[in-house]
C-alpha positions as CSV (number, residue, x, y, z in Angstrom):
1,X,-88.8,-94.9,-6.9
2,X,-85.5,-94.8,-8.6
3,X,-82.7,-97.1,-7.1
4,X,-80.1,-95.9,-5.0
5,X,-77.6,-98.4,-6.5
6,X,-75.5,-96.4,-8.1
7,X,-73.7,-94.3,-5.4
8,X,-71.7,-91.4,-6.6
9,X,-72.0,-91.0,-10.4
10,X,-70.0,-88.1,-12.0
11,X,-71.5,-87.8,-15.6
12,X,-68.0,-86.6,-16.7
13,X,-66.9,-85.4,-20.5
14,X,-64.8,-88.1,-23.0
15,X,-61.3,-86.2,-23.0
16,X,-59.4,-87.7,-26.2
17,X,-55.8,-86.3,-26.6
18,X,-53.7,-86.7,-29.9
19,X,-50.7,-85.4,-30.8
20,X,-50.8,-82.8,-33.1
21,X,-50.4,-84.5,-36.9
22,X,-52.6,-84.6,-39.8
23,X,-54.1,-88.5,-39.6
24,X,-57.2,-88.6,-37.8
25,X,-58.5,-91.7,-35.5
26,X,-60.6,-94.1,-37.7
27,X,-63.8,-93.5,-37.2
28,X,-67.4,-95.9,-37.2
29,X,-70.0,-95.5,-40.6
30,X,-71.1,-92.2,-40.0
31,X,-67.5,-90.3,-39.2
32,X,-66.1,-87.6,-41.0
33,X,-63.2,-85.9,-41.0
34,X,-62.8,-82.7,-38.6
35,X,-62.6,-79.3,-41.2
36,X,-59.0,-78.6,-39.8
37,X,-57.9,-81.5,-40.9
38,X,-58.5,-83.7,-43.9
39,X,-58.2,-87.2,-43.5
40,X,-56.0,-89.5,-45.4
41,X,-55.6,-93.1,-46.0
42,X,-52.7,-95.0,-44.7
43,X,-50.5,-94.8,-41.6
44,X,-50.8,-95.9,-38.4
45,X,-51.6,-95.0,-34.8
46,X,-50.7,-96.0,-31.5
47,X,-53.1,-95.6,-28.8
48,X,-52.3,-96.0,-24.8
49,X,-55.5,-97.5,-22.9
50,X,-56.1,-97.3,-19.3
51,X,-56.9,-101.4,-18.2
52,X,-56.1,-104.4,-19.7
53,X,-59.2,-105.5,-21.4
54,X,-60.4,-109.2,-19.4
55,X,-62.0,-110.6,-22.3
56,X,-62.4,-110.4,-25.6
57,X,-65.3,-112.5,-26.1
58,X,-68.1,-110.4,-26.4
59,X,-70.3,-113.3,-24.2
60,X,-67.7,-113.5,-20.9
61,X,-66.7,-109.9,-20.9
62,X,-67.8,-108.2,-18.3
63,X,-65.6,-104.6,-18.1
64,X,-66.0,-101.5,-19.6
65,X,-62.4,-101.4,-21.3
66,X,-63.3,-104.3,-23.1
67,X,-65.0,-102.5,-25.6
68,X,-62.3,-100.6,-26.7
69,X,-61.1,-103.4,-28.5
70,X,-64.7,-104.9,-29.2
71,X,-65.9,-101.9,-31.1
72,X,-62.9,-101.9,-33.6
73,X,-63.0,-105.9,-34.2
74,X,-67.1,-106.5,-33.8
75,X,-69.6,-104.7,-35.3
76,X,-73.3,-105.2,-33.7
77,X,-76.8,-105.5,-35.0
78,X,-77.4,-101.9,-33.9
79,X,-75.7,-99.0,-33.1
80,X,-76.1,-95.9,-30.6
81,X,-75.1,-91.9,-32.0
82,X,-74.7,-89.2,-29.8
83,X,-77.7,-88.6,-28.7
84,X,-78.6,-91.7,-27.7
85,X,-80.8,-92.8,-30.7
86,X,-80.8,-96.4,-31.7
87,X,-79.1,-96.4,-35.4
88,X,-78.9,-99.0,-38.1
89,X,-76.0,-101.2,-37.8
90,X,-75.8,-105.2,-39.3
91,X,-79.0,-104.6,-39.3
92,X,-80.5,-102.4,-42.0
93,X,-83.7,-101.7,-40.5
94,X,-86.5,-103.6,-37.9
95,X,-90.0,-103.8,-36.8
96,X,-92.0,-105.0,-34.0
97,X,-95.5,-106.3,-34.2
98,X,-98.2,-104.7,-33.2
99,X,-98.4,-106.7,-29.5
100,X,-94.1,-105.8,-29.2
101,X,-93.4,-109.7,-28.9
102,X,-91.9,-110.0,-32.5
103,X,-88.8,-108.4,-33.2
104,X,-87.8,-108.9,-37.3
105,X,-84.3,-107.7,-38.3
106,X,-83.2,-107.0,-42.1
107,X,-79.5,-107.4,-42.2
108,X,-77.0,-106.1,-44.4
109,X,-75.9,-108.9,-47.4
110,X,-73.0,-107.5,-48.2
111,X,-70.9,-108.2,-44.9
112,X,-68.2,-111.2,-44.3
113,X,-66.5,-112.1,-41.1
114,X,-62.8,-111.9,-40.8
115,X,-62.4,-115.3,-41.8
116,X,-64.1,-115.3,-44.9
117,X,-67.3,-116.5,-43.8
118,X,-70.6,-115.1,-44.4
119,X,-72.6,-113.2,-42.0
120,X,-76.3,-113.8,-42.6
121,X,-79.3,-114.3,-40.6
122,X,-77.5,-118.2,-39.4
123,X,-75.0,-116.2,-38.0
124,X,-76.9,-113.9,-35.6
125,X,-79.1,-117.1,-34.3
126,X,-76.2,-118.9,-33.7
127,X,-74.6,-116.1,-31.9
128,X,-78.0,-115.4,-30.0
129,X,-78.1,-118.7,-28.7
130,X,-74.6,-119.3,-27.5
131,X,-75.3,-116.3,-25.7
132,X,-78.2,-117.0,-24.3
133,X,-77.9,-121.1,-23.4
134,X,-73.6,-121.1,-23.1
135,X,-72.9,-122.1,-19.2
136,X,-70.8,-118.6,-17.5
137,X,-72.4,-116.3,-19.9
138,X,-72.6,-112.7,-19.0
139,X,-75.1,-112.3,-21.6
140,X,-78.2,-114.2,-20.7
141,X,-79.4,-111.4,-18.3
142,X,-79.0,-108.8,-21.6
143,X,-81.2,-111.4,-23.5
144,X,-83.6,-113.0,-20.9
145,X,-86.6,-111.3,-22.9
146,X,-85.8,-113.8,-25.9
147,X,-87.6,-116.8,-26.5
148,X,-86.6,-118.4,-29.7
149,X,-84.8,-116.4,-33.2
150,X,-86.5,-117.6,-36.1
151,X,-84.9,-117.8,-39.2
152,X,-86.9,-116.1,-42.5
153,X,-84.8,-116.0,-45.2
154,X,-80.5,-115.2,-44.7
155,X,-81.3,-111.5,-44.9
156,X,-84.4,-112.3,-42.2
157,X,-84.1,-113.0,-38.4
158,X,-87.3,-112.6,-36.1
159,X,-86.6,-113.0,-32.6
160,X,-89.8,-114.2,-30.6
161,X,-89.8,-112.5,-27.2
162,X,-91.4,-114.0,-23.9
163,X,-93.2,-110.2,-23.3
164,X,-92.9,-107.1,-25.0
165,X,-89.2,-105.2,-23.9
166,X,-88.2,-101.8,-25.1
167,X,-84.7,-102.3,-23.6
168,X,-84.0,-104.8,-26.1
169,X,-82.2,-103.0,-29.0
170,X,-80.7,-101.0,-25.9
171,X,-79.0,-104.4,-25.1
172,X,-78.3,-105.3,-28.8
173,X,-76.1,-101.7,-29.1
174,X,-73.3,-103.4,-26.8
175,X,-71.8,-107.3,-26.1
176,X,-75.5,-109.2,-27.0
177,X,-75.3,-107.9,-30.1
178,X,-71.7,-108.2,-31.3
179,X,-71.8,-111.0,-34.0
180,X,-68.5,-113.4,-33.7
181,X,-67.5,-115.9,-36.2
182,X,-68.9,-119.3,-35.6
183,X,-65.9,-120.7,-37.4
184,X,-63.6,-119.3,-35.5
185,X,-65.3,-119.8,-32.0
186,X,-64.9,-123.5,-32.7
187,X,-61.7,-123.6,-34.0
188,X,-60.0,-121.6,-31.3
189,X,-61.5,-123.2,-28.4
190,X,-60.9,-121.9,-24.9
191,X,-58.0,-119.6,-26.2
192,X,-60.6,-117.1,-27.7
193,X,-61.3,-115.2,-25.1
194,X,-57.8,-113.5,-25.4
195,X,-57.5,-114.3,-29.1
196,X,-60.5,-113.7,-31.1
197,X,-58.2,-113.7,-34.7
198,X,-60.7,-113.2,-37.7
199,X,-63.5,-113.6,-35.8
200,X,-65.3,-110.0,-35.9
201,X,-66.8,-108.2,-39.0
202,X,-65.5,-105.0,-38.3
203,X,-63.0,-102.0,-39.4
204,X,-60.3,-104.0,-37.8
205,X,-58.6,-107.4,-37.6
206,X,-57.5,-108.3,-34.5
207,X,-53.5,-109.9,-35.6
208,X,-51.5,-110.1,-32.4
209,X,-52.6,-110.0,-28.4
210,X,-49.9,-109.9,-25.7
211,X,-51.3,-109.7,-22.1
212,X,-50.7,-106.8,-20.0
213,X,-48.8,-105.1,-23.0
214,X,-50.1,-104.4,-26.4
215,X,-52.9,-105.7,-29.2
216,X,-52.4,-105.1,-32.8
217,X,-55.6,-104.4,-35.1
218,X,-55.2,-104.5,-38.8
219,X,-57.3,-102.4,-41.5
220,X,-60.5,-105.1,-42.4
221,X,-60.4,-103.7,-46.4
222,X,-63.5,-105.1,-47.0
223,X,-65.1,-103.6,-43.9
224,X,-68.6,-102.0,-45.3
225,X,-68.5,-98.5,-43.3
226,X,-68.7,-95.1,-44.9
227,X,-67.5,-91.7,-43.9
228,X,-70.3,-89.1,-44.4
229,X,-68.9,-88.2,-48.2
230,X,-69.1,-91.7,-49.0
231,X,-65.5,-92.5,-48.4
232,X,-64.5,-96.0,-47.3
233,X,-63.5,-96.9,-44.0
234,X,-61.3,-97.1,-42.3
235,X,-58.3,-94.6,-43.1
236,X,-55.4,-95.8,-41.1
237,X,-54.2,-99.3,-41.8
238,X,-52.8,-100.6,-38.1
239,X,-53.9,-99.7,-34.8
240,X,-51.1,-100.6,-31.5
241,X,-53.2,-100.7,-28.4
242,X,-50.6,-100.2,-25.9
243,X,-51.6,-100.9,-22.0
244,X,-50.6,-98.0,-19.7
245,X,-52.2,-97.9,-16.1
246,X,-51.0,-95.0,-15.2
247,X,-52.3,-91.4,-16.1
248,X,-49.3,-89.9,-15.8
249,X,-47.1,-92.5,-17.5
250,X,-49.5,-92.3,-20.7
251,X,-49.4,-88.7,-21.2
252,X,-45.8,-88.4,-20.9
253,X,-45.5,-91.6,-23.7
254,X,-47.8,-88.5,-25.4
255,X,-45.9,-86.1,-25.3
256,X,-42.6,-88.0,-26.1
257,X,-44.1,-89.3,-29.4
258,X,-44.7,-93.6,-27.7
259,X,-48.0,-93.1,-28.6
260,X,-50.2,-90.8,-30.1
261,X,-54.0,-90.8,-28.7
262,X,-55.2,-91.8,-24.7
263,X,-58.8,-91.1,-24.1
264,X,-58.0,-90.6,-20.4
265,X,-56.1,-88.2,-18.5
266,X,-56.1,-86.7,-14.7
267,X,-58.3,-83.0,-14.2
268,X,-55.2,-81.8,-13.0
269,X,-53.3,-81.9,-16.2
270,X,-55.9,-80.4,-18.6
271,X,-55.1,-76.9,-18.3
272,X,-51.3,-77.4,-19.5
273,X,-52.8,-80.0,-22.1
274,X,-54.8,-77.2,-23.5
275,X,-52.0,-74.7,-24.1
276,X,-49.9,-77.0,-25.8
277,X,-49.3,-76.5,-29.0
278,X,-47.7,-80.2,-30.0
279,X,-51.4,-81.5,-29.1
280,X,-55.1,-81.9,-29.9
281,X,-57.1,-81.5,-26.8
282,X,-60.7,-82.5,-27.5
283,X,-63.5,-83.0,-25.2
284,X,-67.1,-84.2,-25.8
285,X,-70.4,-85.5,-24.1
286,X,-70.1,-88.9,-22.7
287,X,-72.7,-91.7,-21.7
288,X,-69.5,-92.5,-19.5
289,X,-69.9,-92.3,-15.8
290,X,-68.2,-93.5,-12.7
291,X,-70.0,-95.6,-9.8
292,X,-69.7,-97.0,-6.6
293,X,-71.2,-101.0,-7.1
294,X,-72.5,-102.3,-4.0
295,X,-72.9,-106.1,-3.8
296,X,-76.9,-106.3,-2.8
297,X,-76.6,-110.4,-3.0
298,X,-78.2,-112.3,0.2
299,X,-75.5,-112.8,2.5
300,X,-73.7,-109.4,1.8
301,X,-74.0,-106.4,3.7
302,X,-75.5,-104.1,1.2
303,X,-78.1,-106.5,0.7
304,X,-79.2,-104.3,3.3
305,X,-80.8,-101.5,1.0
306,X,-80.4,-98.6,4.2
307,X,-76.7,-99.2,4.0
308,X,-76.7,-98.5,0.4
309,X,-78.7,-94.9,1.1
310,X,-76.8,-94.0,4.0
311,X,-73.4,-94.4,2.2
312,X,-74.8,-92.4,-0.8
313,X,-76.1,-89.6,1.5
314,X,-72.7,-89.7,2.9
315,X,-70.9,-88.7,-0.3
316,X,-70.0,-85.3,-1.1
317,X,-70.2,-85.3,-4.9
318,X,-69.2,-81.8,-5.2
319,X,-66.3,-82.5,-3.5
320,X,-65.3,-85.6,-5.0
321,X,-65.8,-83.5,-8.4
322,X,-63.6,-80.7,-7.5
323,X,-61.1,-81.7,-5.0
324,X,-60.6,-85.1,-6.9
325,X,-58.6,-86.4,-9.7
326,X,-61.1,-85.1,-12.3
327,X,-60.3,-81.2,-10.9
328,X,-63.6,-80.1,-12.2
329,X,-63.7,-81.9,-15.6
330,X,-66.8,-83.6,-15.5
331,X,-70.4,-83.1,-14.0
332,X,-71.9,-84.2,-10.9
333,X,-74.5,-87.0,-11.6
334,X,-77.1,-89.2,-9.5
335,X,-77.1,-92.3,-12.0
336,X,-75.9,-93.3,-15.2
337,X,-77.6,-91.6,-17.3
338,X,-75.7,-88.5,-19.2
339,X,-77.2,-84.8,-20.1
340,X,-76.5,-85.8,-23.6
341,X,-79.4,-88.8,-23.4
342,X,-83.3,-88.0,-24.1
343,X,-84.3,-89.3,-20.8
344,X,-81.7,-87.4,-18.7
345,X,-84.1,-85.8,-15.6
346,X,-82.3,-82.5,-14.6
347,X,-84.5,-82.4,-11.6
348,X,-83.9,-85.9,-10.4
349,X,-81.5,-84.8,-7.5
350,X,-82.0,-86.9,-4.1
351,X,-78.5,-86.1,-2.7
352,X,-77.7,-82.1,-3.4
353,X,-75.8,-81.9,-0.7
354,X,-73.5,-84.5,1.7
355,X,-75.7,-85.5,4.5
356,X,-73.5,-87.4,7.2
357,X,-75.9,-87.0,9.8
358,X,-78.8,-88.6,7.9
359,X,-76.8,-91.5,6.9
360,X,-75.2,-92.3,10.3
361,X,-78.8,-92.3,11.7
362,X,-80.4,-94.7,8.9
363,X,-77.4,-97.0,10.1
364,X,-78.5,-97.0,13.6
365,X,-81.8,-97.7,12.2
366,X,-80.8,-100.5,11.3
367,X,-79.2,-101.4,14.6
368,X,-76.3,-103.7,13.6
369,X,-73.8,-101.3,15.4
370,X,-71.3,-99.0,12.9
371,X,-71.0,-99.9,9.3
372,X,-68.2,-101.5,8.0
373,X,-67.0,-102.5,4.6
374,X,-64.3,-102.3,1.7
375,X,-64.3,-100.5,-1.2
376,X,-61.9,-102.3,-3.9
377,X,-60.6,-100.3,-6.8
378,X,-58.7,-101.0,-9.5
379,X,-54.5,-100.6,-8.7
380,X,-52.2,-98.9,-11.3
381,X,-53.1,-95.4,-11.2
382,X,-52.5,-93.1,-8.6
383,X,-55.7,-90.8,-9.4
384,X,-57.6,-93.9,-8.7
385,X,-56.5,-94.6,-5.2
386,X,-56.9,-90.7,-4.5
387,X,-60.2,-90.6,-5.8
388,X,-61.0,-93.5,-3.2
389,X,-59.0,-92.0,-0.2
390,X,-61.4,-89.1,-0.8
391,X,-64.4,-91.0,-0.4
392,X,-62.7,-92.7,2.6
393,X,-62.1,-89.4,4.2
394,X,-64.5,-87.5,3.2
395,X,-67.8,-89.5,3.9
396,X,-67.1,-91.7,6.7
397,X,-69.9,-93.2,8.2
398,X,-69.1,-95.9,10.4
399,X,-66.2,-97.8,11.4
400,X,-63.3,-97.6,9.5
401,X,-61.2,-101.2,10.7
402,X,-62.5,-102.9,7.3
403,X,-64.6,-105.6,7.2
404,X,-64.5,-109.2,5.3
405,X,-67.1,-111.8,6.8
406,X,-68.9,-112.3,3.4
407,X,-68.4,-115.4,0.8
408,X,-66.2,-114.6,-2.0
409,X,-67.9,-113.2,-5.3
410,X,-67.2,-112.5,-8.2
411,X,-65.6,-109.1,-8.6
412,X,-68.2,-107.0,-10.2
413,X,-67.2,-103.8,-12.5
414,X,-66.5,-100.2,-11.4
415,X,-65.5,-99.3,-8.0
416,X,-66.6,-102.6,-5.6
417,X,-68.2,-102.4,-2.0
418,X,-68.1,-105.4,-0.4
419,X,-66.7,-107.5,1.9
420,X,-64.2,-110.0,0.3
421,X,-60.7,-110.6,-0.2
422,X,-59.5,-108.6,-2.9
423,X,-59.2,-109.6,-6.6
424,X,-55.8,-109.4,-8.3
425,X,-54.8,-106.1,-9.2
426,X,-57.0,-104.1,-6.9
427,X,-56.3,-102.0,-4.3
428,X,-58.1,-102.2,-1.0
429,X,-59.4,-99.0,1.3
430,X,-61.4,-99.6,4.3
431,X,-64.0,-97.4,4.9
């Protein structure tokens, strides 16, 4: 029986937006450039990201914008393509033993970390196992199926595993696989987690990180990447992340030439985005999806798995698709898993349609009286609170005077139900 943790998923499309000009975004090893446009080496590109990343140490990061920065500074030992295939990364190829508890990675030789230190098969034990043992680690869960790593030769790296687990390159395509410089960990200290300088391996450098604002990534010339013609990567030479919260603030620093790429921008706007000339709308299958988190820990009240159905039979995902910020630009899901992916069930539909009545009686099944929690979302970005006053008003199904008897937690990623004081820069709506 699939879980019913993952509330109101729309499965929606990666919108990237540029202003019309003949540089392309840099690109990973397998990119090419688009026929239109032939890309060129130099320049340099500003782009305007939705959240300031948390964290960019690949072992305490635990939100999704992170990895906007992560993927440009860190390469890991394997890689994901559109489809959802497990690709070569650092590592050149692997095999597992016949009984799937052996795991033996060949890595590239001819990769250094920003710093100037090698990256070898040292390196990715090391990085395994301050993963796995380092106290506050957000890893070890992504890793719990390793035992030891077992060093063959520097090329060689075996990791031992408690049982067989097929999720396990899965895991190695994000954070538990990023390789970080040793070096540079130790050297930096505490003040890595915001400043990782020289510490990655890939297509950028990160040079300068100001909080709340900006973070400037420099070309890494000696990165190893390819375009599909066998071109070196990357083409441009600086990157400017520039922090912009707010939807409509970024795509008017768009259009005014402040920056020129966001990845994210409101349903409502796509239709004029379209027909204008001075930019390059382009819109792709995503593994992206958005979620409602419930806290399910003892002591909470969705630890209670009949709240967690009745507020999911509640929602009206059609609604939510259509009426919301995303005005249509998207699909409805029931999970995180996208069309786009080989195990994507087309069938697998428990919630078709809204159904308040259902939910309101599995809460008097449970016979605590009306159900009453917050829902916490990020603050910054008007299309954000709307999307959560539509849930609000659309799929009430118990009392709505909010509701905050549980411990405090850690806030937890996506869209939060709970009931705790709020984190900094959230926004609370009572449901």
């Amino acid at each position: 029986m699939r879980s019913a943790r993952y509330l109101a998923a729309v499965l929606g499309s990666f919108a990237i937006l540029l202003a019309a000009c003949g540089q392309q975004p840099a690109g990973g090893g397998t990119a090419s450039p688009s026929a239109a446009a032939k890309a060129a080496y130099g320049g340099t590109l500003t782009f305007a990201l939705e959240n300031d990343p948390a964290n960019l140490d690949p072992m305490l990061s635990g939100l999704f914008v992170d990895r906007n920065i992560h993927y440009a500074i860190y390469d890991s030992l394997v890689r994901v393509d559109r489809k959802g295939n497990i690709i070569p990364w650092l590592a050149e190829k692997w095999e597992t033993s016949s009984d799937g508890k052996t795991v033996t990675f060949t890595l590239r030789t001819d990769v250094k970390f920003h710093d100037g230190t090698s990256f070898d098969a040292d390196a990715v034990k090391w990085n395994i196992e301050r993963y796995k043992t380092t106290q506050g680690s957000l890893r070890t869960g992504d890793l719990s199926s390793v035992d030891t790593v077992t060093v063959v030769d520097p090329k060689t790296v075996k990791f031992n595993l408690k049982s067989a687990f097929a999720p396990l390159l899965g895991a190695l395509v994000d954070r538990a696989g990023m390789m970080v410089s040793r070096k540079v960990v130790e050297a930096v200290g505490a003040d890595f987690t915001l400043k990782p300088f020289k510490a990655g391996t890939g297509p950028f450098i990160l040079t300068e990180a100001v909080k709340n604002d900006h973070y400037t990534l420099e070309k890494n010339p000696d990165w190893w990447g390819k375009d599909a013609n066998g071109n070196k990567l990357p083409y441009l030479d600086k990157v400017t992340v520039k922090i912009i919260t707010d939807a409509d603030v970024r795509l008017t620093n768009l259009r005014t030439g402040n920056v020129q790429l966001v990845n994210l921008i409101n349903g409502k706007d796509v239709p004029a985005v379209k027909a204008d000339t001075t930019l390059n709308y382009q819109e792709v299958g995503s593994f992206a999806f958005n979620s409602m988190v419930p806290n399910e820990a003892q002591g909470y009240i969705f630890n209670e798995k009949r709240y967690v159905k009745a507020v999911a039979m509640a929602i009206d995902r059609d609604e939510i698709l259509n009426r919301g910020p995303a005005q249509g630009v998207g699909l409805v899901g029931y999970g995180p898993i996208s069309p786009a992916h080989f195990a994507y069930d087309p069938n697998f539909k428990p919630w078709p349609k809204a159904d308040p009545d259902g939910a309101k009686k599995l809460i008097a099944d449970v016979g605590k009286g009306p159900l009453k929690f917050e829902l916490l979302v990020p603050s910054g970005d008007a299309a954000t609170l709307q999307l959560a006053q539509l849930i609000h008003y659309g799929s009430q199904v118990g009392d709505a005077r909010g509701y905050r008897d549980a411990p405090a937690a850690t806030q937890a990623p996506g869209h939060d139900l709970r009931g705790v004081e709020r984190p900094a820069r959230s926004r609370r709506q009572h449901v």
